[in-house]
C-alpha positions as CSV (number, residue, x, y, z in Angstrom):
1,X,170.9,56.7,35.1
2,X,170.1,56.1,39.0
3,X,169.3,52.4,40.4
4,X,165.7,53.6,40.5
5,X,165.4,54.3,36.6
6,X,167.2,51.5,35.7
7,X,165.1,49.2,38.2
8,X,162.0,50.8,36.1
9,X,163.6,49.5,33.0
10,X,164.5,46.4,33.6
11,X,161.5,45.0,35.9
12,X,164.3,44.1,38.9
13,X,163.9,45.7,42.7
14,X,166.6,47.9,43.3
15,X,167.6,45.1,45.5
16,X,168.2,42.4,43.3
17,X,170.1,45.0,41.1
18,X,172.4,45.3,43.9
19,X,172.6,41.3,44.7
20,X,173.1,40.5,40.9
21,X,176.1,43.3,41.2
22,X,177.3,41.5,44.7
23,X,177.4,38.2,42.9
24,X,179.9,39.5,39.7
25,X,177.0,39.4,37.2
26,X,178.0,42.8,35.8
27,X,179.4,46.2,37.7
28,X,177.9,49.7,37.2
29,X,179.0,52.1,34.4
30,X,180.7,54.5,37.1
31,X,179.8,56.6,40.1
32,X,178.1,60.1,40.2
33,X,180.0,62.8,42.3
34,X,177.8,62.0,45.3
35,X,178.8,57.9,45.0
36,X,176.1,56.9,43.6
37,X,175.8,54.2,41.2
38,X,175.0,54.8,37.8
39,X,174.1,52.3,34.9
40,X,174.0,52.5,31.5
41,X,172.3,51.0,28.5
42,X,175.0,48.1,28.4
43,X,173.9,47.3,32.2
44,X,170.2,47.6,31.2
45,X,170.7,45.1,28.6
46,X,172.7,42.8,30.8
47,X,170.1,43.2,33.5
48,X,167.0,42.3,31.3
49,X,169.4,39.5,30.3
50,X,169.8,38.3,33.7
51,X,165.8,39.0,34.5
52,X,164.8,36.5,32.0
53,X,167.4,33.9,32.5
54,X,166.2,34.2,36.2
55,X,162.4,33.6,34.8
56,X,164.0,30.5,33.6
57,X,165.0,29.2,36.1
58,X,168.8,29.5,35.3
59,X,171.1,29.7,39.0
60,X,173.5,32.5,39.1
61,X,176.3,30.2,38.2
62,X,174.8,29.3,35.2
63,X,173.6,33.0,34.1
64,X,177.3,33.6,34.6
65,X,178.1,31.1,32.3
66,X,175.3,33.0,30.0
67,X,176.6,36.1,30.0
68,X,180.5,35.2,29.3
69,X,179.1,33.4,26.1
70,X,176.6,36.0,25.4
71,X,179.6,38.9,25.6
72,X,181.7,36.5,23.6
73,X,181.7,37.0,19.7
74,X,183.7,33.8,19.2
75,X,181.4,31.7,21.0
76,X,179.9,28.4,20.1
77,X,176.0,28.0,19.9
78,X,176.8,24.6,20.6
79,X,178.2,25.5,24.3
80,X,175.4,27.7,24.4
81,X,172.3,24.6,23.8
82,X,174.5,22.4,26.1
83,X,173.9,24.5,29.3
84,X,170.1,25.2,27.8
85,X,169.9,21.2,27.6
86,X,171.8,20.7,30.9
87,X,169.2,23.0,32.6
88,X,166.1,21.6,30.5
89,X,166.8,18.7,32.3
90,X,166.9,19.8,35.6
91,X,163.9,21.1,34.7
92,X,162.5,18.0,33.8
93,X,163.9,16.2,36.7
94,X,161.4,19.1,38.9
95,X,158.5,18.6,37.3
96,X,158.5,15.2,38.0
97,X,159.3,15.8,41.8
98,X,156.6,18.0,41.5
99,X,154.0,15.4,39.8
100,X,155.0,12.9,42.5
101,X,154.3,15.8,45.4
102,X,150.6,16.4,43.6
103,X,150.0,12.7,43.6
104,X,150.9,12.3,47.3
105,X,148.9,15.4,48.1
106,X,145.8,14.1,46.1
107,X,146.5,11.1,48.3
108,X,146.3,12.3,51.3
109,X,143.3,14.9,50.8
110,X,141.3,12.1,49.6
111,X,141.9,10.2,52.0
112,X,140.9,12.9,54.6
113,X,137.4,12.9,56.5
114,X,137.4,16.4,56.6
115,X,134.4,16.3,59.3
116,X,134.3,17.2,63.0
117,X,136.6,14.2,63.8
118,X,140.1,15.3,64.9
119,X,141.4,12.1,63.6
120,X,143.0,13.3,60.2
121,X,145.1,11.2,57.2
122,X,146.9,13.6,56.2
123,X,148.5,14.6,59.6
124,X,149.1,10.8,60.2
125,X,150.6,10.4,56.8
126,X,152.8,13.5,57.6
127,X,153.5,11.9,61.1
128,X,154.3,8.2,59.7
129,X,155.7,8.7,56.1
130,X,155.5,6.3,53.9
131,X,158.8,6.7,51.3
């Protein structure tokens, strides 16, 4: 199949199919005559792979690491829940930038007037941060 059907299968922009192939994630079934690219139901399957690591959050690096133990029979599930745990906590460490960024944000919007007045908290707090 074209880029375009298999960028209808899989959910991806015929873009990112190309960027995912640039980084090494996985290489097209062949050519066509013409030198077009042509996928097959192994690269769909990869690429859904790849869409819903991405979903997760998971860097390229890491969905590499994915893939090698996902195409490896002889693979440990252990390897595999250490990189899930290893990016669990990145998420974790996120959320909690996040929930410090709300917090400051809820800050500063209270803090704001938001009248007439041009004199504003939030832009002083932006201009005089407080770490």
């Amino acid at each position: 199949m074209n880029i375009g059907e298999a960028a209808q299968r899989t959910g991806l922009s015929n873009k990112m199919i190309r960027h995912y192939e640039a980084q090494g994630l996985f290489t097209p079934a062949g050519r066509s005559e013409a030198g077009y690219r042509l996928y097959s139901e192994q690269n769909i399957q990869v690429l859904c792979f790849i869409r819903q690591a991405r979903r997760l959050d998971f860097s390229i690096a890491q969905i590499a690491g994915l893939l090698q133990l996902w195409q490896n029979p002889q693979r440990s599930s252990r390897d595999v829940k250490e990189m899930a745990e290893a990016h669990l906590a990145e998420v974790d460490q996120k959320l909690r930038e996040l929930k410090s960024m709300k917090t400051t944000l809820e800050s500063m919007i209270k803090a704001c007037k938001g009248n007439d007045d041009p004199a504003c908290a939030i832009l002083s707090k932006l201009e005089n941060p407080i770490e």
